[in-house]
Structures are given as C-alpha cells and as structure tokens.
N, C-alpha and C positions, 0 to 999 in steps of 0.2 A: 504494500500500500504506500504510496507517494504521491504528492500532487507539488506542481511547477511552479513557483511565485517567482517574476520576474525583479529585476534591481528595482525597474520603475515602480511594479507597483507596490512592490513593499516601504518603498519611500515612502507612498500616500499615507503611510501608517503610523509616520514615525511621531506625526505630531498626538498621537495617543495617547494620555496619561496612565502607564504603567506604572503600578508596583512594583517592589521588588522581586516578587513570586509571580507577579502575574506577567499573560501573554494575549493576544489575540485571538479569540475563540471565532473557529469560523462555525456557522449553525444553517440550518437550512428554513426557509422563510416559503411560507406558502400566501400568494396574492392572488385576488380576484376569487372569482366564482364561473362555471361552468367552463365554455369552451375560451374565456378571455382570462384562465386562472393558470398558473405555473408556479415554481418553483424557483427560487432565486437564492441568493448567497446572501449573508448575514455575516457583520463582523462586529465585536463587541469586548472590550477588555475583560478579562475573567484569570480564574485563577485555574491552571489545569490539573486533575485530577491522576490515580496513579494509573487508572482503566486507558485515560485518552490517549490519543495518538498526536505525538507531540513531533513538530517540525522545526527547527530554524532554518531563516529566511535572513540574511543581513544584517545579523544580530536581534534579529525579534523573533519570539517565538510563536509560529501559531497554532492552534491543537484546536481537535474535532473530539467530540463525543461519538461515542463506539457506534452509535446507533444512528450517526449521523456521517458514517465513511463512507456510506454507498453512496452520496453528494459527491464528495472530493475527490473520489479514488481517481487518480489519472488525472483530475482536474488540470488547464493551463490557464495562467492566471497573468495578463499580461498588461501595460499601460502606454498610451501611445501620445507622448508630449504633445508633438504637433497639432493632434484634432480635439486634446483631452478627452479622450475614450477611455475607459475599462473595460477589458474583453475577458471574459472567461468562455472557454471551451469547457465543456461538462459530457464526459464519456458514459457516465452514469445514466443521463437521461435519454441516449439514444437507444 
C-alpha cells in the first residue's frame, strides 16, 4: 500500500498547524446525492494512530485510517503552479 504526494502538493500543506505528534490525516469525504454524488479526499491535522498507515511526504507526515486505504491505495496526488490545480488520480475508484 502507497500512494504518491508530489513536492508541490505537499507544500500546500505546510502552512498546517501541527503538533508535535500530529500529521495530516487524509479521510474520505462523500458529496452530493444520487447520480451528482462522489467521493473526494479530505485533509485534516490529526494525531495518527498505531492501526494507520502512516507516510512521509517532505517532512510531513500523512496517515489514512485502515478503513479508509481503499481511497488512497495507488492514489497520485499532484499540484500544478501554473493553473493552481490539485489533481489527484484515484485507482481505487475505477
């Protein structure tokens, strides 16, 4: 299990007020209702657990809840200066 965080977008992150203990929790986020409803990516300072599945990225760390790996697994998580874009690619969902 691994998923990609690029230099850029983990910069977006950095203005995050961490703890000492804590890191970026990515979480899974459900919007909308019927066929205009999906699934999106969640970030959120938090403390990680011994269960999660912890990553660093550029010196931040970010961790998923076990129950929420089948979102990130593979996930590519990219940021594009130029157009200010966030892209993530999601293998999970195809």
């Amino acid at each position: 299990m691994a998923f990609s965080i690029s230099s850029n977008a983990a910069a977006l992150y950095r203005d995050m007020e961490l703890g000492a203990k804590e890191g970026i929790r990515l979480f899974v986020k459900y919007a909308g209702s019927g066929d205009s409803g999906g699934f999106s990516l969640g970030a959120a300072p938090g403390t990680p657990g011994e269960e999660d599945y912890v990553q660093e990225v550029e010196g931040l760390r970010f961790f998923v809840k076990p129950h929420e790996l089948w979102l990130v697994d593979n996930m590519k998580m990219d940021y594009d200066q130029d157009s200010d874009r966030m892209m993530c690619e999601f293998p999970g969902l195809a």
